[in-house]
Backbone as CSV, one residue per row, in Angstrom:
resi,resn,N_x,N_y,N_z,CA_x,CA_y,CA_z,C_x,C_y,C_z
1,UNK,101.245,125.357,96.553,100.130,125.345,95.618,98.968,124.564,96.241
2,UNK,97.828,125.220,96.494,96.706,124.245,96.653,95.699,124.502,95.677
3,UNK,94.975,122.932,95.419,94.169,122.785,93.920,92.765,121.700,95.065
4,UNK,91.977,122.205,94.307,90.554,121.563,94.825,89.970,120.514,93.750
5,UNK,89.624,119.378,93.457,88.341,119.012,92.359,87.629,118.712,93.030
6,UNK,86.541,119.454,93.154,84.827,119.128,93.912,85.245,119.383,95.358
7,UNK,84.850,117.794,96.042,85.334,117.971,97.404,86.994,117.237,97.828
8,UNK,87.186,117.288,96.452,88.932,116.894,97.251,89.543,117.875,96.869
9,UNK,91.053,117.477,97.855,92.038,118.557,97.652,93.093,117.774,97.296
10,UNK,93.193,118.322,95.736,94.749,117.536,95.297,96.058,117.813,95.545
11,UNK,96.068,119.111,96.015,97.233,119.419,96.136,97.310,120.548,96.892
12,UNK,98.048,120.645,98.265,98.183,121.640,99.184,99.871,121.372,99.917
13,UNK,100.583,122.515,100.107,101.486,122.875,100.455,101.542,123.603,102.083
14,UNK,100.779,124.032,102.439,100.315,124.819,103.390,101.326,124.544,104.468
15,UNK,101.248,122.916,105.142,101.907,122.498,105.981,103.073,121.925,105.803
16,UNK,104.455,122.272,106.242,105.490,121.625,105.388,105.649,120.622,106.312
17,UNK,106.125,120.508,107.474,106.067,119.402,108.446,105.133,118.041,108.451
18,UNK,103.338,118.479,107.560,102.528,117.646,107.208,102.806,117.178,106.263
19,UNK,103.180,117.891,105.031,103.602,117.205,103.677,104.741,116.404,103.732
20,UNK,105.813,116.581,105.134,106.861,115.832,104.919,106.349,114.353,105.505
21,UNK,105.268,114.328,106.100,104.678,113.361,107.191,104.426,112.282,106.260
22,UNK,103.426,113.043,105.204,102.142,112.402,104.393,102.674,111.755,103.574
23,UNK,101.598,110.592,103.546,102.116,109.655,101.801,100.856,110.299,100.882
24,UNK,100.297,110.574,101.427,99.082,111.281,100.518,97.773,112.154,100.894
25,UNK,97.428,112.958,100.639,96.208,113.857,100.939,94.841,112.938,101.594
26,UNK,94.029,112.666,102.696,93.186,112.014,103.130,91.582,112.578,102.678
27,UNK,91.548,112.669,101.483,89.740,113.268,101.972,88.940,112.725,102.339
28,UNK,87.822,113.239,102.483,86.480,112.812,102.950,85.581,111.422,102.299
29,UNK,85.100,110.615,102.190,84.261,109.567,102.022,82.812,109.688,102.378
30,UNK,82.056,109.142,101.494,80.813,109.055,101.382,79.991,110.357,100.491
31,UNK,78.958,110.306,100.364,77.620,111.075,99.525,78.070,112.772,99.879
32,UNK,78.073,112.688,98.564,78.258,114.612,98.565,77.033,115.286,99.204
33,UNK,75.970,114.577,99.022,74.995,115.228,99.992,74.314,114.726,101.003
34,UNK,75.302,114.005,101.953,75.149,113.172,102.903,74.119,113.981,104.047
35,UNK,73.131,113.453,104.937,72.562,114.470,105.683,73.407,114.400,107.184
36,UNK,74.532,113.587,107.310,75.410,113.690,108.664,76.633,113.461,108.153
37,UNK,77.218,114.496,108.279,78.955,114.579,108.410,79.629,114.340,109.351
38,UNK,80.948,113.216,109.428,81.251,113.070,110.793,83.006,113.887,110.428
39,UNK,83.432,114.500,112.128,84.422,115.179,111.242,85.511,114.694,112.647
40,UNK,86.370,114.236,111.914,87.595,113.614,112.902,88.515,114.487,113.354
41,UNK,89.813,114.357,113.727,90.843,115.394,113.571,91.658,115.110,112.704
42,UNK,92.622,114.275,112.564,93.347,113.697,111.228,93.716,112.723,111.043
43,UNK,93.981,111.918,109.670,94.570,110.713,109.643,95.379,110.352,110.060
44,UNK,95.720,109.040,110.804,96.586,107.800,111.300,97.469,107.679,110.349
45,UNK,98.208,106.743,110.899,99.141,105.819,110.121,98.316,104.611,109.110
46,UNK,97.421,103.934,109.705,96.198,103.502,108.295,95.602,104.045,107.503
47,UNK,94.911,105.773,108.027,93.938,106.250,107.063,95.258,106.937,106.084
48,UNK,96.495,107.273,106.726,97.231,107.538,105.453,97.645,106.493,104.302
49,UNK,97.720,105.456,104.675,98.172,104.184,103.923,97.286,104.239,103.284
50,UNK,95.900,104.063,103.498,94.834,103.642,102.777,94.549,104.798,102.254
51,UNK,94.286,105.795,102.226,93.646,106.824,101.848,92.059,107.222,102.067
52,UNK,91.529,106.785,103.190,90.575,106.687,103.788,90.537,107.408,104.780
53,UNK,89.762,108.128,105.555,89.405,108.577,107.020,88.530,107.166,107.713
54,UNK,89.422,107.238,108.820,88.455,106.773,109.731,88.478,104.459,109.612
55,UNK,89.710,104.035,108.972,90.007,102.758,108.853,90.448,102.314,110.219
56,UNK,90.754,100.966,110.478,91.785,100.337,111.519,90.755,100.173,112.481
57,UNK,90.886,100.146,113.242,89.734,99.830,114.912,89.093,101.022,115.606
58,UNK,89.694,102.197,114.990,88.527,103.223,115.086,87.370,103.210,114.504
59,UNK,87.847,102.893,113.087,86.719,102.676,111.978,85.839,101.817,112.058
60,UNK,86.330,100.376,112.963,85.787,99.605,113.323,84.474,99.821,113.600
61,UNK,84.802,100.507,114.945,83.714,100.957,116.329,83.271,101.808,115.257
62,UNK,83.322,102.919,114.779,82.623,103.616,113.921,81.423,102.473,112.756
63,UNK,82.026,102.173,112.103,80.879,101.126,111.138,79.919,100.711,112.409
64,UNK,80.684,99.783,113.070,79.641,98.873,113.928,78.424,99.750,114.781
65,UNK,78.607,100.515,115.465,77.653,101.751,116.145,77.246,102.241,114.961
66,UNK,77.514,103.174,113.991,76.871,103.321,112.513,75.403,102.190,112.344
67,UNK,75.812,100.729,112.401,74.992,99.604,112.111,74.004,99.569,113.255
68,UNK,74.355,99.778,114.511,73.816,99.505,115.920,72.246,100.158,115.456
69,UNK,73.039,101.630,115.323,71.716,102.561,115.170,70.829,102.767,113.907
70,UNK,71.183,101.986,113.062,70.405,102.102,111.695,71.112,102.480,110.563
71,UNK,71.956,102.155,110.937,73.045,103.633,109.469,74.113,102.880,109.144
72,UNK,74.676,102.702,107.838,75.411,101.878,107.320,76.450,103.718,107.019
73,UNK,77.813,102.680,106.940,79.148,103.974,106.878,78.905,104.478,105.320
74,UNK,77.921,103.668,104.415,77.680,104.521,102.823,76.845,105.461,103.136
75,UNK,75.789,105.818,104.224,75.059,106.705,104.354,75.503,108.290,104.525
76,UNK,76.467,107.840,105.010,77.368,109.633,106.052,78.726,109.539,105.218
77,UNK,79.026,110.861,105.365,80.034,111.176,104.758,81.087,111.293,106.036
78,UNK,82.102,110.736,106.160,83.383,111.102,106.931,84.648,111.783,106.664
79,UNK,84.897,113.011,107.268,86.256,113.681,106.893,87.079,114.018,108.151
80,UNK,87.991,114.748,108.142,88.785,115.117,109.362,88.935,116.955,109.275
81,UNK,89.374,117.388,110.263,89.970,118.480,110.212,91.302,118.883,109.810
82,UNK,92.137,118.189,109.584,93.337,118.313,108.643,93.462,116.825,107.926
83,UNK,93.568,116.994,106.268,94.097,116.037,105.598,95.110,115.194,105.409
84,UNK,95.983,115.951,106.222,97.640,115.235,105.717,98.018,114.741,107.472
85,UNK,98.457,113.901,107.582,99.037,112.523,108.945,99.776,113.687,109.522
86,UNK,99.382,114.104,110.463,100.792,114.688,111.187,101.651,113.830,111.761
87,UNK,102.908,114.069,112.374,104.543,112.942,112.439,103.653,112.273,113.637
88,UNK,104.117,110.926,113.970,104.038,110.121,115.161,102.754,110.132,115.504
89,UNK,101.973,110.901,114.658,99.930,110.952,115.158,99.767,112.186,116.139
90,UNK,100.794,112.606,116.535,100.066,113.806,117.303,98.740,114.310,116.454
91,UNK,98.095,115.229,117.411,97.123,115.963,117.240,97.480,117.471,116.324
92,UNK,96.686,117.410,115.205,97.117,118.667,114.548,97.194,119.924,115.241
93,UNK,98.253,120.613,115.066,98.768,121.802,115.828,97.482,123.333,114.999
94,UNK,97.239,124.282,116.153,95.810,124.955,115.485,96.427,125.770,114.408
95,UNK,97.857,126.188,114.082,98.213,126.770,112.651,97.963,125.415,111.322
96,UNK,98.010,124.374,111.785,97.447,123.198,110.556,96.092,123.419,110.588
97,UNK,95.492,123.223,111.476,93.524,123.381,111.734,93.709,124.165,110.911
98,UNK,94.141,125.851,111.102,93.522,127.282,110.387,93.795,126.693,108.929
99,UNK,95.158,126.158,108.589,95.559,125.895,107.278,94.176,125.105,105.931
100,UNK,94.152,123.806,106.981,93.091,123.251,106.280,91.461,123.515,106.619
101,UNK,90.955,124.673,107.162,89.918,125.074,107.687,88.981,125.655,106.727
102,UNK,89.868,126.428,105.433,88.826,126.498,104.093,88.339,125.239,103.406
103,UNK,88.892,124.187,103.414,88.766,122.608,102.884,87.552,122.225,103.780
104,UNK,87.915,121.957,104.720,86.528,121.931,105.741,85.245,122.160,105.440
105,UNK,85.634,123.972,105.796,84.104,124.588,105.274,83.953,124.869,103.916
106,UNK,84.543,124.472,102.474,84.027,123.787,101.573,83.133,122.658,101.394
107,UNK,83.555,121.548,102.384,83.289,120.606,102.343,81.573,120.366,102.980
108,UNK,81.615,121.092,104.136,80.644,121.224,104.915,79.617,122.083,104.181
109,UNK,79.768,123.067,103.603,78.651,124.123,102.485,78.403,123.485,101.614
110,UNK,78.771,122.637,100.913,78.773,121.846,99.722,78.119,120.238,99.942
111,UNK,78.389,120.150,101.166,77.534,118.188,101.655,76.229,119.253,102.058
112,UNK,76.066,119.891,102.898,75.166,120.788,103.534,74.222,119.725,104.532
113,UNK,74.799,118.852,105.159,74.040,118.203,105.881,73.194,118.752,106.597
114,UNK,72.460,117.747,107.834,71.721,118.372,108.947,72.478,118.379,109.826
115,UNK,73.370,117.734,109.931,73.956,117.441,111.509,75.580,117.435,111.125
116,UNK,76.341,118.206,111.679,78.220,118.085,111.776,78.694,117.330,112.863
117,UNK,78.645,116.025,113.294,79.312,115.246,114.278,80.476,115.299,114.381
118,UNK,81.385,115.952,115.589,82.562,116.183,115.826,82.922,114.821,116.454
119,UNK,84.295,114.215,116.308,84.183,112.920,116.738,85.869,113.267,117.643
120,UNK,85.310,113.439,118.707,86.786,114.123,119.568,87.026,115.485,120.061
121,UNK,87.871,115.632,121.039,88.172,116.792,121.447,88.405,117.753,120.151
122,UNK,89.459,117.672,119.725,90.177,118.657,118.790,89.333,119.401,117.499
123,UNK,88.219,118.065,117.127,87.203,118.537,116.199,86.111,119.729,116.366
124,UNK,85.600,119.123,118.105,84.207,119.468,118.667,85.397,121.062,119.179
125,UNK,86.407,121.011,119.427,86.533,122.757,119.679,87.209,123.521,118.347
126,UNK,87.598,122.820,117.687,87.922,123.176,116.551,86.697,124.067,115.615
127,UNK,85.670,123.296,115.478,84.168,123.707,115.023,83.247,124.367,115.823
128,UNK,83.788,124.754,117.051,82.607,125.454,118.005,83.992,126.609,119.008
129,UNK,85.100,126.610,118.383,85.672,127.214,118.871,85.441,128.191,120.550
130,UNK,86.224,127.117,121.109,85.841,127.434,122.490,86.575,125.889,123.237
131,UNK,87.095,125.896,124.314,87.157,124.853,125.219,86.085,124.065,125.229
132,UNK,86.135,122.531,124.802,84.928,121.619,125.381,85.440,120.491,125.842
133,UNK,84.507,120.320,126.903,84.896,118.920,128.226,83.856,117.590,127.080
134,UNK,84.317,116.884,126.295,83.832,115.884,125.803,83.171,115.120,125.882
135,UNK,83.657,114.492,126.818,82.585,113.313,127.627,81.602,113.875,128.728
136,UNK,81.582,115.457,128.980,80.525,115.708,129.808,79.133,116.215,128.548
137,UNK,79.866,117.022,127.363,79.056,117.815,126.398,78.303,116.637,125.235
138,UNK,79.119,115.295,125.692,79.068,114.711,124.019,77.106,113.911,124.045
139,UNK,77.066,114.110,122.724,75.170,113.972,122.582,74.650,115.443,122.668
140,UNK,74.796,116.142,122.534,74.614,117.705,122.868,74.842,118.414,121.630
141,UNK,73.408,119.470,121.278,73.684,119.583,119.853,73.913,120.688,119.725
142,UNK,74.701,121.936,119.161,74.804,123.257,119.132,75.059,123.812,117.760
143,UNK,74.156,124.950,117.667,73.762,125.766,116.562,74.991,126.758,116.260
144,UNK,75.846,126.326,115.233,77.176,127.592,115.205,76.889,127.917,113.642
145,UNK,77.435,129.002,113.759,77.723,129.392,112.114,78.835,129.135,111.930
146,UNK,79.086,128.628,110.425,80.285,128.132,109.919,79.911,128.702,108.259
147,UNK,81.002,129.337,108.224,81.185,130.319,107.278,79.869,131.184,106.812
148,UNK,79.712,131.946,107.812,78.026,132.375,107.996,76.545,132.075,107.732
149,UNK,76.690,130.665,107.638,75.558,129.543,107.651,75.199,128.709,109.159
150,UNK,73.954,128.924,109.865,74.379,127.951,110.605,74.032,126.951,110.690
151,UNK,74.833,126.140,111.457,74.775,124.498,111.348,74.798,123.661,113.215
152,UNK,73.787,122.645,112.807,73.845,121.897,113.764,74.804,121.313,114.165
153,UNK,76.015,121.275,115.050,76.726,120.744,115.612,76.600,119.766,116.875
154,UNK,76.841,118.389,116.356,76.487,117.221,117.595,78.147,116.732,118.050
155,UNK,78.321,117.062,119.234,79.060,116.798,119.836,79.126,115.317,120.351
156,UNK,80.765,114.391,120.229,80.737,112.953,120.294,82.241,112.474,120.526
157,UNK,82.290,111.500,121.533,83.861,110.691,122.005,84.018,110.411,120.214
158,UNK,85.495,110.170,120.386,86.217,109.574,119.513,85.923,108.198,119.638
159,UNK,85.541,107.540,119.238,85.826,106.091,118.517,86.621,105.164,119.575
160,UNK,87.857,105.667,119.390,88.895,105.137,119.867,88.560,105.165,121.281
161,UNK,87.927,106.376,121.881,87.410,106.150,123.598,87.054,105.120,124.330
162,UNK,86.365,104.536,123.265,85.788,103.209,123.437,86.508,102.215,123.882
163,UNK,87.609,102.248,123.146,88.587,101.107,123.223,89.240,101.129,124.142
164,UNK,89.337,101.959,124.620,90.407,102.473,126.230,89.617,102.613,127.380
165,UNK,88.474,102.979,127.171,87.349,102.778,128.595,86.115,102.760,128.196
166,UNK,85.660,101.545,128.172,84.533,100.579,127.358,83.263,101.355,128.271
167,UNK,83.383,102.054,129.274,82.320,102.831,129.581,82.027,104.117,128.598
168,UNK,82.686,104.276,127.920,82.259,105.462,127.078,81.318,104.822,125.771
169,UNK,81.751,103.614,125.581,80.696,102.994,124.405,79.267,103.367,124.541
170,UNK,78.603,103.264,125.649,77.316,103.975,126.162,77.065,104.976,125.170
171,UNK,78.070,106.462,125.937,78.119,107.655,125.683,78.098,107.292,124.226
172,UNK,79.117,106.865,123.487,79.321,107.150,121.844,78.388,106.749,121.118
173,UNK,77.678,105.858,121.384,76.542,104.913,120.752,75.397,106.372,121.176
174,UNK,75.408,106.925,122.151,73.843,107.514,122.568,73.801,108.374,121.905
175,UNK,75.234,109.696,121.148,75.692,110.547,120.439,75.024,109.885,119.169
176,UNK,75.172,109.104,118.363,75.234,108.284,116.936,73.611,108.230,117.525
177,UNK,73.311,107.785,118.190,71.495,107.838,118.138,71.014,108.796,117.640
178,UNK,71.196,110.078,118.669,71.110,111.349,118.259,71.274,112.137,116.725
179,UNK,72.337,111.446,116.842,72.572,112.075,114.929,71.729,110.876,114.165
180,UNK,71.369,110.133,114.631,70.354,109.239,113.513,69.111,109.474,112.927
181,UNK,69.018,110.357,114.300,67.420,111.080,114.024,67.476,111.754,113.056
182,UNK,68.455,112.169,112.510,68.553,113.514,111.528,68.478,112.866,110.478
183,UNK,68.417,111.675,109.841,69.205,111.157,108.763,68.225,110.886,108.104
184,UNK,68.120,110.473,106.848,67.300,109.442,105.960,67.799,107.807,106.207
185,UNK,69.186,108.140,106.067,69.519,106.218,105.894,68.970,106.280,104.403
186,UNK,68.756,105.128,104.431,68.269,104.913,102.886,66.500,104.424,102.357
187,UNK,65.744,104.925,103.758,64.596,104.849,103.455,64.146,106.206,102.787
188,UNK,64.384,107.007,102.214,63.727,108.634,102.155,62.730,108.967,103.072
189,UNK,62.999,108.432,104.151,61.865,109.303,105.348,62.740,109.904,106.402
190,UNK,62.562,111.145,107.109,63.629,111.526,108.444,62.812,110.448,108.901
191,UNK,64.100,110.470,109.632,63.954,109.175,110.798,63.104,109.990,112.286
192,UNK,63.497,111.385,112.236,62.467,112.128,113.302,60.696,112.191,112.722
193,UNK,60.354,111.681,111.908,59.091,111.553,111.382,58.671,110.165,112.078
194,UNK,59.457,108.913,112.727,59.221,108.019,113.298,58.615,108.182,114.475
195,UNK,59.286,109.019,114.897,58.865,109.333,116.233,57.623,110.088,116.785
């Protein structure tokens, strides 16, 4: 059985291996009509505990770069590409992606941002379907249709990159610039009107 209210999903069956994983469904956080969506691959072992995307020392580096560049984590909305923890954290397998891929592009038609920030491999090809080299593409913005709308797609390291080779902080911070331009923040002006 899967059941929607607004932008959550209360109840989905889809994945049985995920549902056996999960302590609970992960949705998205922040403003239904956020103008930057950041989209992960799936919850941890924290964002399942908590029921949050994007907690623990990923989230960290996420808030703090968020702050670097002008943007507090209430501004943007954060979700993943599958809701439910897959076992041991692997990376969701692409029959889970397809599974939770209407949730997604609900989610994404309905925030209708300017900008879809993929935050990782699995996201950025997941949403642009196609092989992408990450750390060569990431800051790089591409025009896809998603569910025959199209949308700006900004390509960006995971979070966590950071933490494992502090040379990518550069890269991830220069990505989050990029998508800043797009934003209001909480002045009501684009921030590309600054410039």
């Amino acid at each position: 059985m899967e059941r929607m209210d607004g932008l959550d999903v209360v109840a989905c069956e889809r994945c049985p291996e995920l549902c056996d994983s999960r302590s609970r469904i992960v949705n998205g956080v922040g403003p239904a009509d956020a103008d930057l969506l950041f989209v992960g691959e799936a919850p941890g072992a924290n964002e399942d505990e908590q029921g949050e995307p994007f907690v623990g020392r990923s989230g960290d580096v996420l808030d703090e770069t968020l702050r670097d560049v002008g943007l507090d984590r209430g501004d943007v909305r954060i979700t993943n590409c599958v809701r439910c923890r897959p076992p041991e954290n692997r990376d969701p397998h692409v029959e889970e992606r397809e599974h939770c891929r209407p949730y997604l592009e609900h989610e994404i038609d309905a925030v209708d941002p300017e900008v879809v920030v993929t935050l990782g491999k699995v996201p950025a090809e997941h949403l642009l379907e196609r092989d992408v080299a990450v750390t060569g593409e990431a800051g790089e913005l591409f025009d896809v249709p998603i569910e025959g709308t199209p949308r700006r797609v900004l390509v960006s390291v995971h979070p966590a990159a950071t933490l494992y080779d502090p040379n990518q902080k550069a890269t991830f911070a220069s990505a989050l610039e990029t998508a800043a331009e797009f934003s209001d923040g909480e002045s009501g002006q684009k921030r590309l009107g600054d410039f």
